[in-house]
C-alpha positions as CSV (number, residue, x, y, z in Angstrom):
1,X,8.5,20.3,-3.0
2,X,8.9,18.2,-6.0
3,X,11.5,15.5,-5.6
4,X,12.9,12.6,-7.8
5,X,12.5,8.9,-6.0
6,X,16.1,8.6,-6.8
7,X,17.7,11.2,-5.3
8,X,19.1,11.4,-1.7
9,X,16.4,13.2,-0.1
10,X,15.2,10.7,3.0
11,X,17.7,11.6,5.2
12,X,17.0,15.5,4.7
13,X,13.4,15.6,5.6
14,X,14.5,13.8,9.1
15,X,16.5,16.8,9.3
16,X,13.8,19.3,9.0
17,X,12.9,21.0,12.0
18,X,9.0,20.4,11.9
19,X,6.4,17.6,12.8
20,X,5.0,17.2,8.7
21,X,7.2,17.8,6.0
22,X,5.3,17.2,2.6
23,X,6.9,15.8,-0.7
24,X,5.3,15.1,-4.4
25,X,6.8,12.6,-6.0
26,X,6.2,11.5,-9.7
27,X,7.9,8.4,-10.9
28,X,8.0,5.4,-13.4
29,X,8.4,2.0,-13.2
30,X,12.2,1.5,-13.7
31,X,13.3,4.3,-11.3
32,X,11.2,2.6,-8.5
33,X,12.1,-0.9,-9.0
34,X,15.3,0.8,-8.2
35,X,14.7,2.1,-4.9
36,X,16.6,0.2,-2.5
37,X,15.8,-0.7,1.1
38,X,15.7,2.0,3.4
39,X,14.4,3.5,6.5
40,X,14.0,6.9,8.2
41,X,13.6,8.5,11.3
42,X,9.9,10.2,11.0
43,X,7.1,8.4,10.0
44,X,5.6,8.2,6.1
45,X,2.2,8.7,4.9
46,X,2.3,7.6,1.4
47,X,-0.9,8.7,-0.3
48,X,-1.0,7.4,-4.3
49,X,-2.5,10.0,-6.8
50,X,-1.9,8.0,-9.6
51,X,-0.8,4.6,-10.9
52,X,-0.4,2.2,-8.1
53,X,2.3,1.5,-5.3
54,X,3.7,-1.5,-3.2
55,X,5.6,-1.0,0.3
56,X,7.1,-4.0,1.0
57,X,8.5,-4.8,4.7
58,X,9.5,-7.6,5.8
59,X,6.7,-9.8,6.8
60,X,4.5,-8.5,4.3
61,X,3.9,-6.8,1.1
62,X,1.2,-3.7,1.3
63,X,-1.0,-2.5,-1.9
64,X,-1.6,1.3,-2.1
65,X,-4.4,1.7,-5.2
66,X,-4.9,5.3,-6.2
67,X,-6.6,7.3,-3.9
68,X,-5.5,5.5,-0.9
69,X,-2.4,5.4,1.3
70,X,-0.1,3.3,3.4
71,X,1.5,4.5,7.0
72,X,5.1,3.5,7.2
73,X,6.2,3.9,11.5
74,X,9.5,5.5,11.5
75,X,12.3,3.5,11.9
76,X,11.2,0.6,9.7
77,X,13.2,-0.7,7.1
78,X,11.3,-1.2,3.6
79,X,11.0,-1.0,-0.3
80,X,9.0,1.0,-2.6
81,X,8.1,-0.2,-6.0
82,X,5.4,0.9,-8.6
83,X,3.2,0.0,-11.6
84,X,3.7,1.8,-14.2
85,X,4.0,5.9,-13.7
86,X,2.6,6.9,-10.9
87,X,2.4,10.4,-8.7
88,X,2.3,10.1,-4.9
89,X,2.2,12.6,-1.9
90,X,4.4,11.4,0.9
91,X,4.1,13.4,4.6
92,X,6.8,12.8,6.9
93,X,5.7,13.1,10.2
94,X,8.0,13.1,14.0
95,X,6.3,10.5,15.5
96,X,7.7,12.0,18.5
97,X,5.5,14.9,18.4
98,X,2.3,12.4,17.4
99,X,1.7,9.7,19.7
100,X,-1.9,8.4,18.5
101,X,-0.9,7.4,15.2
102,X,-0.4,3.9,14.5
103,X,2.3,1.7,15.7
104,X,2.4,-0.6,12.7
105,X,2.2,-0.9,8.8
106,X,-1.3,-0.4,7.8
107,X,-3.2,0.5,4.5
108,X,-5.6,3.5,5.1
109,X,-8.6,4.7,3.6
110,X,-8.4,8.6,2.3
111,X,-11.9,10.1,2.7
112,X,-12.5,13.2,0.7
113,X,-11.9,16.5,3.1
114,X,-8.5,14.0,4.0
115,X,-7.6,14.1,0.5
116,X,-8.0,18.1,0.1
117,X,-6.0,18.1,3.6
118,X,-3.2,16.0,1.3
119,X,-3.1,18.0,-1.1
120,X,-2.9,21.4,0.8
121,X,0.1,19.7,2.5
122,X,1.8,19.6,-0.6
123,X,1.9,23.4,-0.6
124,X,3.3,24.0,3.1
125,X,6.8,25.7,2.8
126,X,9.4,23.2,4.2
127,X,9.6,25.4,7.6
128,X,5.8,26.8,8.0
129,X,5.1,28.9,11.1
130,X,4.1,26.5,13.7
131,X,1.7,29.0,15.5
132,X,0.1,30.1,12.3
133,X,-2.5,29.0,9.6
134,X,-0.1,26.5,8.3
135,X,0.4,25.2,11.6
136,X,-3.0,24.2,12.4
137,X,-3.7,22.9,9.1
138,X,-0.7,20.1,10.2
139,X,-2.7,19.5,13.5
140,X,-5.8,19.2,11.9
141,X,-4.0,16.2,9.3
142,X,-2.6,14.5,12.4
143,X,-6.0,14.5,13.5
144,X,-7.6,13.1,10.7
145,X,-4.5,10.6,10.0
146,X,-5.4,9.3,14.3
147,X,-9.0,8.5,13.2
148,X,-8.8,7.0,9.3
149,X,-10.3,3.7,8.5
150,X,-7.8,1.2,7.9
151,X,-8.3,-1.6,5.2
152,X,-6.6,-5.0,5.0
153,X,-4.8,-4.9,1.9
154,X,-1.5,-6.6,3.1
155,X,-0.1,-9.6,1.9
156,X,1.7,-11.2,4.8
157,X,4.9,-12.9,3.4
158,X,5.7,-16.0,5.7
159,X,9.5,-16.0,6.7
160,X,9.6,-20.1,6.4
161,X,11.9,-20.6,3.0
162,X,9.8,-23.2,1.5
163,X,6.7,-21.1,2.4
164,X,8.6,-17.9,0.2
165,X,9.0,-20.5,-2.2
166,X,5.2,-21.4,-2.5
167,X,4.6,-17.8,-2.3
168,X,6.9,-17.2,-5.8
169,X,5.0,-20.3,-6.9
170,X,1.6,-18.9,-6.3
171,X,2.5,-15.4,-8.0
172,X,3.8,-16.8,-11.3
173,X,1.0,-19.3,-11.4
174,X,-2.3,-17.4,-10.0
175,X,-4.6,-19.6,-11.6
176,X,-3.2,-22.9,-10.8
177,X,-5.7,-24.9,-9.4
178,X,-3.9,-27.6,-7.4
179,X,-4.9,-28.6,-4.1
180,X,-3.5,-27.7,-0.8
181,X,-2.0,-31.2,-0.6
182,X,-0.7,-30.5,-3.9
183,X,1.2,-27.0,-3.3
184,X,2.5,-28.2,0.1
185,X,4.2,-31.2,-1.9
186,X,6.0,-29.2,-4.4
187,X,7.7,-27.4,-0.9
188,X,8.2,-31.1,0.1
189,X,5.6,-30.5,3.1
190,X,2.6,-32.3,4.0
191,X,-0.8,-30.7,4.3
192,X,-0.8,-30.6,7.5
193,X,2.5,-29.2,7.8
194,X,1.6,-26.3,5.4
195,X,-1.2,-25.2,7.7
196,X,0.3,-25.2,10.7
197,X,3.3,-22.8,9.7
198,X,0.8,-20.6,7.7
199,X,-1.3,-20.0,10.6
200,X,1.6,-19.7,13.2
201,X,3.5,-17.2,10.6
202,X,0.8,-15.0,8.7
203,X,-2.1,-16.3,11.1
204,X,-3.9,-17.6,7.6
205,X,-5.1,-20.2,6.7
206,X,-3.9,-21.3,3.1
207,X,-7.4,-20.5,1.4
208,X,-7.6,-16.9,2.8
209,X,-3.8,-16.8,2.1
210,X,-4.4,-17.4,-1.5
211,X,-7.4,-15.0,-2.3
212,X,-5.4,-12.2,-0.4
213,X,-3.0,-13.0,-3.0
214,X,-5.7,-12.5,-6.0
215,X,-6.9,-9.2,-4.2
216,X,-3.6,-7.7,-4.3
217,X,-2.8,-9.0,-8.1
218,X,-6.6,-8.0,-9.1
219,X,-5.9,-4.8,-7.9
220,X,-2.6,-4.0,-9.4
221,X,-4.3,-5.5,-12.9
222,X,-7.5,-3.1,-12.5
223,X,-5.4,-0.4,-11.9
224,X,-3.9,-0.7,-15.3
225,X,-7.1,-1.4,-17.3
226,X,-8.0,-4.7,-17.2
227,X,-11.2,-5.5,-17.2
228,X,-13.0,-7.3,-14.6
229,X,-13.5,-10.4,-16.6
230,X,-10.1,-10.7,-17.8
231,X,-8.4,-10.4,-14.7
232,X,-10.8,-13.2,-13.5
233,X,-9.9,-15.6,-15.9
234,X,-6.2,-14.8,-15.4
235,X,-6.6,-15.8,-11.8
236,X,-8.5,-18.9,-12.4
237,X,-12.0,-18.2,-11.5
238,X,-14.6,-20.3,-13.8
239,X,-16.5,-17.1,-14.1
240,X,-16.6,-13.3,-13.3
241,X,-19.4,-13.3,-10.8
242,X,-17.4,-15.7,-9.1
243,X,-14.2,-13.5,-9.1
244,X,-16.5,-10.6,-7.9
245,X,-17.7,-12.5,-4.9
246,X,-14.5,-13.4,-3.7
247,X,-13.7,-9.7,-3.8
248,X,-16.6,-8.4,-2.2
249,X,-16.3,-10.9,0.4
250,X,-12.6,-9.7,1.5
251,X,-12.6,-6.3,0.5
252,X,-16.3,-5.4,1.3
253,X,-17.7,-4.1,-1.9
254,X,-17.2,-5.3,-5.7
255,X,-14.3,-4.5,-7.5
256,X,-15.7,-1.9,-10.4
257,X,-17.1,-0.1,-7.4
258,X,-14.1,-0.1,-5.3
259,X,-12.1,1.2,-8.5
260,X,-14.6,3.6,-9.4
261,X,-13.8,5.6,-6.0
262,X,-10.4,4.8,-5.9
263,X,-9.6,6.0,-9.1
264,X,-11.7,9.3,-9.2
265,X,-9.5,11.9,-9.6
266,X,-8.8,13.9,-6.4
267,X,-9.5,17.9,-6.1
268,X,-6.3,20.2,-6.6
269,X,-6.4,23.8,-5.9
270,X,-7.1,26.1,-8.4
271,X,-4.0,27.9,-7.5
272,X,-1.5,24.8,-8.5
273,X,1.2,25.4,-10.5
């Protein structure tokens, strides 16, 4: 089922009598940007084949690189937006009829028989047969979906004013290398101040705040070509082995590696249309 972002076509997969309904999406920038806040009643896998993805709820802003996926609980309100054009497979699932699947908002890493499972999904009619072939291949995804590694790439947006203030701040000026004393007087906040709503709102401290903040712009930079030692020097590191060991310190492997399987292209069926 191929489906334009824009259209009205949310509400009708919660009225589709069956636990997965699959939907391919391809999209550019502008049409996402205009995707407005919104929720549904089943649950959303939304796996990125392309281009890179943001869901944003409201505590917190969640990457999807290619190759990986975020799990939206149904029910939740949020906002989809994209970098550049991008192609995504999105799986509604009743989360009624799945009970092991997680409870919150999480980034989650696509292995490769997961990402053949995907893309088979994308080829179910809209009402399989529940008791046939189709049928298990949905129980075998739920299965896999229960079990899948989940990585932290969330930005946790504080929902203090002046603290979505310094957040704006940071964003526009990534490579600004003023002090935490500094930042938290430009919000008219003193340093200690700072740190004690941080760690009671996003449970961060300000440095760990700030470099999950360079992951998630890294990431959408790498995705669009930059190289590694650009996109250092655009988030202020004095040098790219620097920048790299930040990212293998939060993400848990360097960023050309992390890339490098993110952005190899997934299988697809030789009997795609």
């Amino acid at each position: 089922m191929y489906l334009d972002v824009r259209s009205d076509w949310l509400s009708y997969v919660d009225e589709i009598p069956r636990v997965l309904v699959a939907a391919n999406a391809v999209a550019n920038l502008e049409s996402l940007e205009q995707s407005s806040r919104h929720q549904h009643k089943k649950a959303q896998l939304l796996f990125t084949v392309r281009g890179i993805i943001n869901c944003k709820v409201e505590d917190a802003v969640w990457i999807v690189p290619p190759q990986c996926a975020v799990w939206i609980p149904g029910g939740l309100p949020h906002t989809v937006f994209g970098s550049g054009e991008v192609e995504c497979i999105n799986l509604f699932i009743d989360p009624s009829e799945a009970p092991n699947l997680p409870s919150e908002c999480c980034t989650i890493t696509v292995s490769s028989f997961f990402r053949h499972l995907l893309m088979r999904a994308n080829e179910l009619p809209e009402r399989y047969d529940v008791d046939g072939p189709d049928g298990r291949i949905v129980s075998v995804i739920i299965d896999e979906l229960a079990v899948a590694p989940v990585e932290d790439l969330r930005l946790p947006i504080p929902r203090d004013s002046r603290l979505k203030k310094l957040t704006d701040m940071l964003i526009a000026a990534p490579a600004d290398h003023a002090t935490v004393a500094e930042w938290a007087s430009r919000i008219a906040l003193s340093e200690r101040s700072l740190s004690r709503i941080l760690a009671e709102e996003v449970g961060m401290s300000f440095g760990r705040w700030r470099r999950q903040l360079h992951v998630v712009l890294a990431l959408r930079h790498l995705s669009a070509g930059q190289t590694v030692q650009a996109v250092a020097m655009d988030l202020g590191y004095e040098s790219a082995s620097s920048f790299v060991t930040m990212f293998r310190k939060m993400v848990g492997k360097p960023p050309s590696r992390y890339l490098l399987e993110r952005l190899r292209p997934a299988p697809r069926n030789h009997g795609e249309r």
